[in-house]
C-alpha positions as CSV (number, residue, x, y, z in Angstrom):
1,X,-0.4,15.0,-12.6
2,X,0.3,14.9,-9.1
3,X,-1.6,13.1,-5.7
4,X,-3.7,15.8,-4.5
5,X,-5.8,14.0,-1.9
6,X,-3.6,11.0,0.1
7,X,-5.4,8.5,2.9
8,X,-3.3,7.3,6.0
9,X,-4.1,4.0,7.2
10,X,-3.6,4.5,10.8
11,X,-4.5,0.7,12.0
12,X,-2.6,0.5,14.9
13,X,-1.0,2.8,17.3
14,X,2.2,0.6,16.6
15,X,2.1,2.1,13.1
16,X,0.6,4.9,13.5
17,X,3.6,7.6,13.9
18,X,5.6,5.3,11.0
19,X,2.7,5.9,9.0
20,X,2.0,9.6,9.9
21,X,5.6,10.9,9.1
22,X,5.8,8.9,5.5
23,X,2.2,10.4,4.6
24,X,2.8,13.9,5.5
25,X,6.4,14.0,3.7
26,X,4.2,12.5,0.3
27,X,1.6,15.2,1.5
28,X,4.6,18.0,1.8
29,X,6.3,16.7,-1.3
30,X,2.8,17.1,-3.8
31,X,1.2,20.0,-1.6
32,X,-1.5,17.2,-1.3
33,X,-4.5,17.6,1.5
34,X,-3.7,14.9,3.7
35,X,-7.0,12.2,5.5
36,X,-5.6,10.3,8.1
37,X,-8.4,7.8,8.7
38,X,-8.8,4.6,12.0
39,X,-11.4,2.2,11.9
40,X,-11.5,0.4,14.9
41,X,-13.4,-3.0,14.5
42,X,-15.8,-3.8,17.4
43,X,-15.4,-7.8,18.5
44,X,-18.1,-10.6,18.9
45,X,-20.1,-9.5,21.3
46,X,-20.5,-12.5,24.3
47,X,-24.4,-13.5,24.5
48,X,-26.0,-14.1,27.5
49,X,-28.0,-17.6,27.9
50,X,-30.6,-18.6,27.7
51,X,-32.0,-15.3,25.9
52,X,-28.8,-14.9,24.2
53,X,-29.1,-11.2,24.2
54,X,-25.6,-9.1,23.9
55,X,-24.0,-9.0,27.9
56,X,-23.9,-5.3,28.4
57,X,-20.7,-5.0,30.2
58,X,-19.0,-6.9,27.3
59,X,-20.0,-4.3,25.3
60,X,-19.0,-1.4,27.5
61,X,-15.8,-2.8,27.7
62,X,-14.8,-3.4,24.0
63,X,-16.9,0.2,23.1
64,X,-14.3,1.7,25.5
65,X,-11.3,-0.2,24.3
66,X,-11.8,1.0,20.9
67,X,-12.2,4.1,22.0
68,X,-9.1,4.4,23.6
69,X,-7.3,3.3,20.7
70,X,-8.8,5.7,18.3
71,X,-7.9,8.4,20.7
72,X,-4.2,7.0,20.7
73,X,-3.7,6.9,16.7
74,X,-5.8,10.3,16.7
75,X,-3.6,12.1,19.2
76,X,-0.3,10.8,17.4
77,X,-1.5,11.6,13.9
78,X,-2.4,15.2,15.5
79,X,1.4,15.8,17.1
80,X,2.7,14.6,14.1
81,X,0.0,16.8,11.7
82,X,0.9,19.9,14.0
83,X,4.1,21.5,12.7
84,X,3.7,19.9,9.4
85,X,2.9,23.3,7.6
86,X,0.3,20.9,5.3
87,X,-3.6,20.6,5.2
88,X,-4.7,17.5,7.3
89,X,-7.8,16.0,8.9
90,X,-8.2,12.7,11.0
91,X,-11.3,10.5,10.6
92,X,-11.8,7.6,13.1
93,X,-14.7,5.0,12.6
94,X,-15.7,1.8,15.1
95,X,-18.5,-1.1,13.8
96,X,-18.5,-4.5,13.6
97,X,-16.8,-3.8,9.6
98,X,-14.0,-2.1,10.4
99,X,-12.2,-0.7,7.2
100,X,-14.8,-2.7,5.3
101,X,-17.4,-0.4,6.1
102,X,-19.3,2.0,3.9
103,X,-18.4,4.9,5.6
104,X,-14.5,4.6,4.8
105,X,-14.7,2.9,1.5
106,X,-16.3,6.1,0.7
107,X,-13.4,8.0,2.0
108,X,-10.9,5.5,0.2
109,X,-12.6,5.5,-3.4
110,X,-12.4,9.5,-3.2
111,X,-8.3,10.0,-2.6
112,X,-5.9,10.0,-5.4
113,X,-3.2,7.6,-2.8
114,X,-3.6,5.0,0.1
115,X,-0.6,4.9,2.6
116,X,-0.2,1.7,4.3
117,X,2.3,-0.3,6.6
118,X,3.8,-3.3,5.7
119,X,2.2,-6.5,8.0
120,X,4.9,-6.7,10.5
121,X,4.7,-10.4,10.8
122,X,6.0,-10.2,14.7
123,X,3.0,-8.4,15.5
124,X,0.2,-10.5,16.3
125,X,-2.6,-7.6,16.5
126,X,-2.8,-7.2,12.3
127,X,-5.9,-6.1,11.2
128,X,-7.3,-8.7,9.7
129,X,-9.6,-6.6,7.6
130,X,-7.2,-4.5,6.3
131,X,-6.2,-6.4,3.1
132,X,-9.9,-6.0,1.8
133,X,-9.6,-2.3,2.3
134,X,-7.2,-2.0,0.4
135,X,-7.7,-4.5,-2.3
136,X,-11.3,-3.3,-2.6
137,X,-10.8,0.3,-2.8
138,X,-9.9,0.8,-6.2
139,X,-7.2,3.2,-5.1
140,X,-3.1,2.6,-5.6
141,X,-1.6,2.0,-2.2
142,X,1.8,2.4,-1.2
143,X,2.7,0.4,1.7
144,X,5.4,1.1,3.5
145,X,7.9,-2.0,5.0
146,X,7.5,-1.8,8.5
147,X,11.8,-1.9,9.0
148,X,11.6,1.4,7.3
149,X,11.4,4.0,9.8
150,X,12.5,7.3,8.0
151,X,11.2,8.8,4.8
152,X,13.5,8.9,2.5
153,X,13.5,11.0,-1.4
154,X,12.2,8.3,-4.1
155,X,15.6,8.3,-6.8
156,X,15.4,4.6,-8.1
157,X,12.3,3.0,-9.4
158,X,11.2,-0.6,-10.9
159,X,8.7,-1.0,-12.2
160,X,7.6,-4.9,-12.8
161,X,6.3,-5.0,-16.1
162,X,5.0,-8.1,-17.2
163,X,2.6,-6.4,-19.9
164,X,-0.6,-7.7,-17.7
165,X,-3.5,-5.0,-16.8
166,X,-2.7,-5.1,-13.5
167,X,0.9,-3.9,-14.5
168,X,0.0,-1.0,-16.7
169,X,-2.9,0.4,-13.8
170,X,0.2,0.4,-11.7
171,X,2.7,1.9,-13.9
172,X,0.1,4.9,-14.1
173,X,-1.1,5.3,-10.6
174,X,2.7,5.3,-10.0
175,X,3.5,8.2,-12.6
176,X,3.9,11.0,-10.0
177,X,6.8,9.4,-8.7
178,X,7.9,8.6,-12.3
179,X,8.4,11.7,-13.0
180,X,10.0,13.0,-9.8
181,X,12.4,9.8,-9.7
182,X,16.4,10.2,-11.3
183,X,16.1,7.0,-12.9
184,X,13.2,4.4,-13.5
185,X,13.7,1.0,-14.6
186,X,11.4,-1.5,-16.5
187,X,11.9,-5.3,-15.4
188,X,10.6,-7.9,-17.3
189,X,10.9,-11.9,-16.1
190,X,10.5,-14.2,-18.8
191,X,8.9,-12.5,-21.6
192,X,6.9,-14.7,-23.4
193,X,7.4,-15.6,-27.2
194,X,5.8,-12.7,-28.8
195,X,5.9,-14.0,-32.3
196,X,8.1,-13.4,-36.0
197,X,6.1,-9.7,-36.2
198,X,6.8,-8.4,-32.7
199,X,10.5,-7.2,-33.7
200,X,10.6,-5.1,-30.4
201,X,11.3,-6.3,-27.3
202,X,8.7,-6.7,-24.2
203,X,8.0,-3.6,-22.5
204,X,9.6,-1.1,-25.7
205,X,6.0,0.1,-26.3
206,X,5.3,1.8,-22.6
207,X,8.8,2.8,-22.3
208,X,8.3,4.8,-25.8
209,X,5.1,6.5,-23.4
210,X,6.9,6.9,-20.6
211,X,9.5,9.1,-22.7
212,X,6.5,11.2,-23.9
213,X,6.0,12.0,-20.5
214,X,9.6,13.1,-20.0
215,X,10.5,9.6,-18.2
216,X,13.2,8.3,-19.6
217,X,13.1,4.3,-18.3
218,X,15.6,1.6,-18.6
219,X,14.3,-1.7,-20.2
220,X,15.9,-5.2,-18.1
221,X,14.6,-8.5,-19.7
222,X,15.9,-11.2,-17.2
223,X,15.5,-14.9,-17.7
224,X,15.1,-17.0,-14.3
225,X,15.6,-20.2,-14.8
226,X,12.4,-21.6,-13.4
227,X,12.7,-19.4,-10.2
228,X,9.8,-17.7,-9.0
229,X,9.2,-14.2,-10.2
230,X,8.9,-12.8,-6.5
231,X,12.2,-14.1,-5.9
232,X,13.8,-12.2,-8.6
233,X,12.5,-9.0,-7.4
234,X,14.0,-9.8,-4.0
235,X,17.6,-10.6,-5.0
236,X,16.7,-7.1,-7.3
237,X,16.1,-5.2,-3.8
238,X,18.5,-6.9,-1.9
239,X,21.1,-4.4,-3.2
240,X,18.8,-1.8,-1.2
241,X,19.5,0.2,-5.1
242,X,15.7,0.6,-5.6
243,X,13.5,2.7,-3.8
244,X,10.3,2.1,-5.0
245,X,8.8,-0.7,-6.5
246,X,5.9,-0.6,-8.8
247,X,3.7,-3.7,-9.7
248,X,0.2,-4.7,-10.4
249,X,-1.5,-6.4,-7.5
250,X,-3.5,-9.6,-8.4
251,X,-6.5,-10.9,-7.1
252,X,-6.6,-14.8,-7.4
253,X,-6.1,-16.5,-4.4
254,X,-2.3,-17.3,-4.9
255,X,-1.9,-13.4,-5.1
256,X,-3.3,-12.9,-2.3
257,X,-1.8,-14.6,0.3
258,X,1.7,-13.5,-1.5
259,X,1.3,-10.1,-1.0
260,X,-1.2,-9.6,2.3
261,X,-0.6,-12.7,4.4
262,X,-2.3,-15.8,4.4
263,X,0.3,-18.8,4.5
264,X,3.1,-17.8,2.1
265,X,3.8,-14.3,2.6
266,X,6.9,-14.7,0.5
267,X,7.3,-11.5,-0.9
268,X,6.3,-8.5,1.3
269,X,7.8,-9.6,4.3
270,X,11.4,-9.6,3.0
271,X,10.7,-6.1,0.9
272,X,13.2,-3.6,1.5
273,X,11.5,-0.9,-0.5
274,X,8.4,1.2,-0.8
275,X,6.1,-0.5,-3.0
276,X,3.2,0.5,-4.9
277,X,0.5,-1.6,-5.8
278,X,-2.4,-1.1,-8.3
279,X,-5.5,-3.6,-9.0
C-alpha cells in the first residue's frame, strides 16, 4: 500500500512554495502523481441601491484579484513542479464556495492524501473555508506546521490511540508511513477500565496487526493526572523526538475549534511535527 494520488492545498501564495516542496518529496518518496489544486473564493459582491443589482466594477476588481492570486500559487507550484522529475498537474478554481465547491470536493474525494499548512495564527488572510475542505473530504490530511520549512525523512511516529473510530481510520490512512518509519509508537492517555476479562492492555490488539504488517510499534500507557490529553501530546513533541503524529480527527464542536481554529486552538498551533489526521 502506498499514496499513489496526493492533493496540494495551495491556499495562499504565503504557503504555497512550503506546501509545494513537502508534497512533491511525499510525491518523490511513493512515485505518487501529484494535483496541486487553488480555489480562490470570490467576496460579497457590493449592490448598488435602489435596484440592488451587483456594482460591476466591484466585480471586476475582486474577478481580477483572484485571478492574480491563482496565477501566483500556479506559477510557484509550476517552478517548484519543474525539476521535480515527478508527474504533476495544477488545478485552480474561483466561486463564491471556494474549496467547498463541487468541483474540488470532487478532486479531494478521488486522492489517496491531502497536504495541508498548518493555520499560521500571525496571518490574518486564513482561508476560512478551508477547515470544511478538509474535514468534509473524507480523505486523511497531513498538515504541515507552518514553522516547518524543510522536508524532512518520517523516522519516529505516534500514533494517538485511544481505541475510538476516529483513531483506527487514522492509524490506517497513516500505514504508508508506518511502514516506511524506523520506529512507531502507540500512546494511550488514560485507558479506561476495560474489565476482569480484558487481561491485555489498551492498544495490544492493533499493535498485534500492525506486526502482521511488518510494523513493529511500541505500546506507552500514560496516566495524566487530570491534564488534558492535547497537552500530553505536546510535552510528547516538545522533545522534537517525533516526526509524525497520527490521530483521529473529531467532529463535535469542541474538536473543532482544537484542531482548525475557532477560539481555543490549543493544540495545532504549538505542534512541532507533521500530523496526520483521519475522520
Amino acid at each position: 500500500m502506498a499514496y499513489k494520488t496526493i492533493l496540494a492545498v495551495l491556499d495562499t501564495p504565503q504557503n504555497a512554495r512550503q506546501i509545494s516542496d513537502f508534497s512533491i518529496s511525499l510525491a518523490r518518496h511513493f512515485s505518487a502523481h501529484l494535483i496541486g489544486v487553488h480555489a480562490e473564493t470570490l467576496a460579497a459582491v457590493p449592490l448598488i441601491a435602489p435596484m440592488e443589482i451587483p456594482d460591476p466594477a466591484a466585480v471586476q476588481v475582486l474577478q481580477e484579484a483572484a485571478e492574480k492570486e491563482s496565477a501566483e500559487v500556479q506559477r510557484i507550484f509550476g517552478e517548484q513542479a519543474a525539476s521535480a522529475g515527478v508527474s504533476t498537474e495544477c488545478r485552480s478554481f474561483i466561486s463564491s464556495a471556494g474549496f467547498g465547491s463541487n468541483s474540488v470536493m470532487e478532486t479531494a474525494r478521488s486522492v489517496d492524501l491531502i497536504v495541508a499548512s498548518q493555520s499560521d495564527p500571525g496571518h490574518a488572510d486564513h482561508r476560512a473555508d478551508l477547515e470544511t475542505f478538509l474535514f468534509e473530504s473524507g480523505r486523511p490530511m497531513l498538515l504541515i506546521p507552518y514553522k516547518l520549512k524543510v522536508p524532512q525523512p518520517i523516522k519516529r511516529v505516534l500514533v494517538a490511540w485511544n481505541g475510538s473510530r476516529e483513531a483506527a481510520r487514522a492509524t490506517f490512512d497513516a500505514m504508508p508511513f508506518l511502514k516506511a518509519a524506523e520506529t512507531v509508537e502507540l500512546l494511550t492517555i488514560d485507558p479506561p477500565e476495560r474489565g476482569r476479562q480484558a487481561l491485555e492492555p489498551a492498544g495490544t490488539q492493533i499493535a498485534a496487526t500492525l506486526r502482521r504488517h511488518g510494523i513493529q510499534a511500541t505500546l506507552t500507557t500514560h496516566t495524566s493526572g487530570g491534564e488534558a490529553p492535547a497537552a500530553v501530546i505536546e510535552k510528547r513533541l516538545a522533545d522534537n523526538s517525533i516526526d509524525l503524529l497520527v490521530m483521529g480527527g473529531y467532529g463535535h464542536s469542541r474538536w473543532w475549534e482544537m484542531l482548525f481554529g475557532g477560539a481555543t486552538r490549543s493544540l495545532l498551533d504549538s505542534m512541532s511535527a507533521l500530523t496526520l489526521l483521519s475522520r
